[in-house]
N, C-alpha and C positions, 0 to 999 in steps of 0.2 A: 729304589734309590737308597744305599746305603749313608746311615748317618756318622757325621764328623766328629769322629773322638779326639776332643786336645787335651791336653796338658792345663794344669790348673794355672801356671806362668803365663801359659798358649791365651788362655784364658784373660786373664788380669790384662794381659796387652790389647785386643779385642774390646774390653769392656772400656778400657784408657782411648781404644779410638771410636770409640761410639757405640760400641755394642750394648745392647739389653743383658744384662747380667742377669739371672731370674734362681731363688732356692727355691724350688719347689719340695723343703720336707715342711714338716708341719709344725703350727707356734710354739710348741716345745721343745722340737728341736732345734730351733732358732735361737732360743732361747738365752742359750747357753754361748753363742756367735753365730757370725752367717761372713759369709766376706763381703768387704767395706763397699759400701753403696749397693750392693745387691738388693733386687726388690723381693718381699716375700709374698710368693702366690702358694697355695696349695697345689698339688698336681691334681687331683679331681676338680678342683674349679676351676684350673687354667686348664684342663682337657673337657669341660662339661661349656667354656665358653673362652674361647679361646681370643676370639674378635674381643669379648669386651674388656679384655685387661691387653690386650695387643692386636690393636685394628691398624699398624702396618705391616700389612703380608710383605713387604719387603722389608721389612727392618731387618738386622742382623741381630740374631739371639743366641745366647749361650746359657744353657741349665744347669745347674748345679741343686743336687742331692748330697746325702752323707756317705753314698760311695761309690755311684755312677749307675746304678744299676733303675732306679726310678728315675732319671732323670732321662737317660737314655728310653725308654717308655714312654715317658710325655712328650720327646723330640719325635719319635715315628709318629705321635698323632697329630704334633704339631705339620709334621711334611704331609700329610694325608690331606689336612686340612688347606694345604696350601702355601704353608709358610716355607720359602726355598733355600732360605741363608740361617739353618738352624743348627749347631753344635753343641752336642755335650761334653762336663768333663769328665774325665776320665778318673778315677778314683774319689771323687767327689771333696766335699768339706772336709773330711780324715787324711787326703792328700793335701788340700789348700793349707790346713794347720799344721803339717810334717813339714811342708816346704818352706813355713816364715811369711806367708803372705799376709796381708792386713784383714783383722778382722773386727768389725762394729759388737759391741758386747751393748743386747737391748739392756734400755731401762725397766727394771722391774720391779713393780710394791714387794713389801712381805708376801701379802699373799701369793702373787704369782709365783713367787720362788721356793714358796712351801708348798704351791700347787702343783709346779711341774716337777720338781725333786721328791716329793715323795708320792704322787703315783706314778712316778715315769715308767716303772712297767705295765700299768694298765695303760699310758697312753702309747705306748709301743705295739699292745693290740689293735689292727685295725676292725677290729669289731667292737671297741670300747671307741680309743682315740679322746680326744679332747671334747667331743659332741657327749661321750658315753662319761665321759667322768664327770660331766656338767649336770649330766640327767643323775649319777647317783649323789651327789653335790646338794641337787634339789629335792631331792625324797625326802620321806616323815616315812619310818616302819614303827608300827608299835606293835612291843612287844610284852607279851605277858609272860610271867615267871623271869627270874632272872636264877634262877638256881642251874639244876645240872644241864638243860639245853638252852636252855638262855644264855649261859656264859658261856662257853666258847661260840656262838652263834653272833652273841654280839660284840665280843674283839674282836672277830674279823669283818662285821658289820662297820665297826668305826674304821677301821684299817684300813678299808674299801673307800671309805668317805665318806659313807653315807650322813645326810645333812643332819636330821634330826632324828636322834634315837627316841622312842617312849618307852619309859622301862615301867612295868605294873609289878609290883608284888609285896603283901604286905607282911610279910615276913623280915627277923634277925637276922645275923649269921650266927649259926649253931658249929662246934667245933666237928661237926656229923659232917656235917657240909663240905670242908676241904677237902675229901677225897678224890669229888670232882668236881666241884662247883668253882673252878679257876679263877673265875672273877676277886673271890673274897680271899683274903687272907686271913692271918692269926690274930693280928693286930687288930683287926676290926669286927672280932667275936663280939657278939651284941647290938653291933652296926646296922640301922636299916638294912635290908639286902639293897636295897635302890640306891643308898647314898654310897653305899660300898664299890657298888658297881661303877655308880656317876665319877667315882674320884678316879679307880683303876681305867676307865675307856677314856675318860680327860688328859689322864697321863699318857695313854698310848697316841691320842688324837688329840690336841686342845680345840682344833676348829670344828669337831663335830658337838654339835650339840645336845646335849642328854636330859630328858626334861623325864621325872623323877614322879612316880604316880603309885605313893604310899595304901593303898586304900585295897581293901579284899572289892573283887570285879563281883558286879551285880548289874540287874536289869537297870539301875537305876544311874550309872555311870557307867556303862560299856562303851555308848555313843559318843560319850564325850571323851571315851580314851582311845578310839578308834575313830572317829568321826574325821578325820583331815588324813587317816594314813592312806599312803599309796598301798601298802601293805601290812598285812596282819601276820605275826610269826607265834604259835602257839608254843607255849614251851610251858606249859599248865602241867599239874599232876594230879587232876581228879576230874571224872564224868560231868557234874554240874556243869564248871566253870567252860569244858568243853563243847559241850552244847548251845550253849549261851552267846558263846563265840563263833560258831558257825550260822546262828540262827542272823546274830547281829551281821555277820557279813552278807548275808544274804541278802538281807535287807536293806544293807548299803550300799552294796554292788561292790565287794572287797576282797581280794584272793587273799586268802586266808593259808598259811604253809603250818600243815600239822606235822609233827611228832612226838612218837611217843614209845618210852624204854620198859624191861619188866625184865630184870635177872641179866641173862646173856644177851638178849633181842633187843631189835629196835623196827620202827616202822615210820615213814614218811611220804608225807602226799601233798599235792595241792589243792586244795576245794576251790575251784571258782566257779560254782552255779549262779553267786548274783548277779556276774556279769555276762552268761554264760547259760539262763536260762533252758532247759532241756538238754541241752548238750554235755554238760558237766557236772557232775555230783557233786554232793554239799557232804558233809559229816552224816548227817541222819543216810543218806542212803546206804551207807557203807554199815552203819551203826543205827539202825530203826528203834533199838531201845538196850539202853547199858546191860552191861554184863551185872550180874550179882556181886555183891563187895567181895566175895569170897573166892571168884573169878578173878578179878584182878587186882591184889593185893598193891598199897606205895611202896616207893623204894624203902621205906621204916619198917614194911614188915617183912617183904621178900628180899629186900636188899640188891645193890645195883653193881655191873662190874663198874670198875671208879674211869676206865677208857672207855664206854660204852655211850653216854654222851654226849663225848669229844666228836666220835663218828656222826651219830645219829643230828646233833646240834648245827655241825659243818655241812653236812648233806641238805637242812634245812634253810641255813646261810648264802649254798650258793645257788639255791633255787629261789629267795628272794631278790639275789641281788641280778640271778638270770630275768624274773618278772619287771624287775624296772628299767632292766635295758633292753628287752624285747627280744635277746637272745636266745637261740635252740628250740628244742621242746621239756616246756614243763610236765613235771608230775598230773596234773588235773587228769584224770580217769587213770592211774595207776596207782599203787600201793607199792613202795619199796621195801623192800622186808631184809631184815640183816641179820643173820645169826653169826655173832663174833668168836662162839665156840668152833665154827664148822667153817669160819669166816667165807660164808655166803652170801651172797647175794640172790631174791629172787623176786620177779615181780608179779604183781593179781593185778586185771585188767578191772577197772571198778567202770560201772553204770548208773547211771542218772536215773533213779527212781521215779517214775511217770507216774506216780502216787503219792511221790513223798508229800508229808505234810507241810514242807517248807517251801523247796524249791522248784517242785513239778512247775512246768509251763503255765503264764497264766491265771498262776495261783496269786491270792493278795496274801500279806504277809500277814501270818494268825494270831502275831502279837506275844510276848514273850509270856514265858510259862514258872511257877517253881521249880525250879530246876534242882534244888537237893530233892526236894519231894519224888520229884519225877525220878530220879537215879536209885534213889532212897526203896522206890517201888518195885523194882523188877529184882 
């Protein structure tokens, strides 16, 4: 049985003689208008139950979306279902406000109109949608280093929405730094790097919140600066602090998103053996004991390309904010490897160490280590 396309006028008269007027787009795009008395259902919930927002199968009903195209969708499942006097319109809400029809403008807080305008294209995704921007809304990531991958990782962290930033790093801003360290500017040469960062993600975001964690990372406050995050973003520049931090997530149950740059390269991954026991590699399996200082030299001695970063910090970025929407597949057992001379890509398939000393299966956690010592020794 083919379904009834009308006119949005077709429409307005139908609803004026008793019809069910129903938008089936979603609370943001409602948002903005819907036409006048229309009720607003989602189309997956009025197609996932269709009886309980409309338990007369005879009712007469007419759908409306923002251009006919969903609407007409939820009308075939509505006639499958049983329902026999079902019409959609035809060009949708972008017809009904071309032609002069009446339209209800919701009430909305501040927030909601800073919510739906500025991520209206993540809610445009329906793999994000209004459920997925609620989930990064609710995150805590903490993040270590706020220097060359930290800052571009974390503008677009706030961008995204995420709720609560934790920025670690007890470091200035050195005029060294602006080549790529975007977060800081001129102006705030001498500036915490955290308070520098907290004012520029403030500016970009005011509703994220950026909570400011001056203090060089040791065994002795790791926990408490990762302890609540959904996510760990490594953006560290030396082996210690690196260890420390995979050792801590392991034993938190924490996916932890590594990367790390040296001249033209770059490399990124995700560890999550804590949650992930046997299955998934931790740092130590990739890395069972640091390279020699003389191997891998800081950006102060070998010096960095100043777009190198940008790539490597973004790649890290949207593999966190992939982990708290449950999107795609993450990094965990791969190595992404970037040569921006060759501008390549290439990936190493990594394995879970069934020895390691952290995260093997079954293992108890062996308790943190000195970790300059430890680096300091090989």
């Amino acid at each position: 049985m083919s379904i009834e396309q009308i006119s949005p006028a077709q429409a307005r008269a139908r609803q004026q003689a008793g019809a069910i007027l129903i938008d089936v787009r979603e609370p943001h795009e409602r948002a903005a208008g819907q036409a006048e008395h229309a009720l607003g259902i989602v189309k997956d919930a009025l197609e996932a139950e269709p009886r309980a927002h409309l338990p007369d199968r005879d009712a007469a009903i007419v759908l409306l979306c923002q251009s006919g195209a969903r609407s007409l969708r939820a009308a075939q499942t509505l006639l499958d279902a049983g329902y026999a006097r079902v019409a959609s319109v035809e060009g949708g809400t972008a017809r009904w406000i071309a032609e002069g029809l009446p339209l209800a403008v919701l009430e909305q807080s501040d927030e909601q109109r800073d919510f739906y305008d500025r991520y209206s294209r993540h809610l445009r995704l329906p793999e994000v949608g209004e459920a997925g921007q609620r989930k990064l809304q609710a995150a805590r990531v903490a993040m270590v280093g706020a220097g060359g991958l930290g800052s571009p990782a974390a503008f677009y962290l706030a961008a995204a929405g995420i709720g609560t930033l934790v920025l670690a790093d007890d470091d200035v801003v050195d005029r060294s730094n602006l080549q790529r360290q975007i977060l800081h500017t001129e102006d705030r040469i001498g500036v915490s790097k955290v308070e520098s960062a907290r004012i520029a993600l403030n500016a970009l975001n005011p509703r994220v919140r950026v909570e400011t964690f001056a203090e060089r990372i040791s065994s002795d406050n790791v926990e408490r600066l990762i302890g609540e995050a959904d996510v760990v973003f490594d953006g560290a520049d030396n082996f210690p602090v690196r260890y420390l931090l995979n050792d801590a997530c392991v034993k938190l149950a924490k996916p932890l998103v590594y990367g790390a740059i040296h001249r033209f390269e770059g490399q990124v991954s995700v560890f999550d053996a804590g949650r992930h026991r046997g299955q998934c590699p931790c740092y130590r399996c990739l890395f069972p004991e640091p390279p020699p200082p003389e191997a891998a030299p800081n950006c102060a001695e070998a010096g960095v390309l100043g777009v190198l970063p940008g790539v490597v910090g973004l790649i890290q970025a949207t593999e966190v904010v992939k982990l708290i929407l449950g999107l795609g597949e993450s990094l965990a057992g791969r190595l992404l490897h970037f040569d921006a001379l060759a501008m390549r890509f290439r990936e190493t398939r990594l394995r879970p160490d069934p020895d390691c000393p952290v995260c093997a299966a079954g293992r108890a956690f062996p308790g943190y280590i000195d970790y300059q010592a430890f680096c300091a020794s090989s």
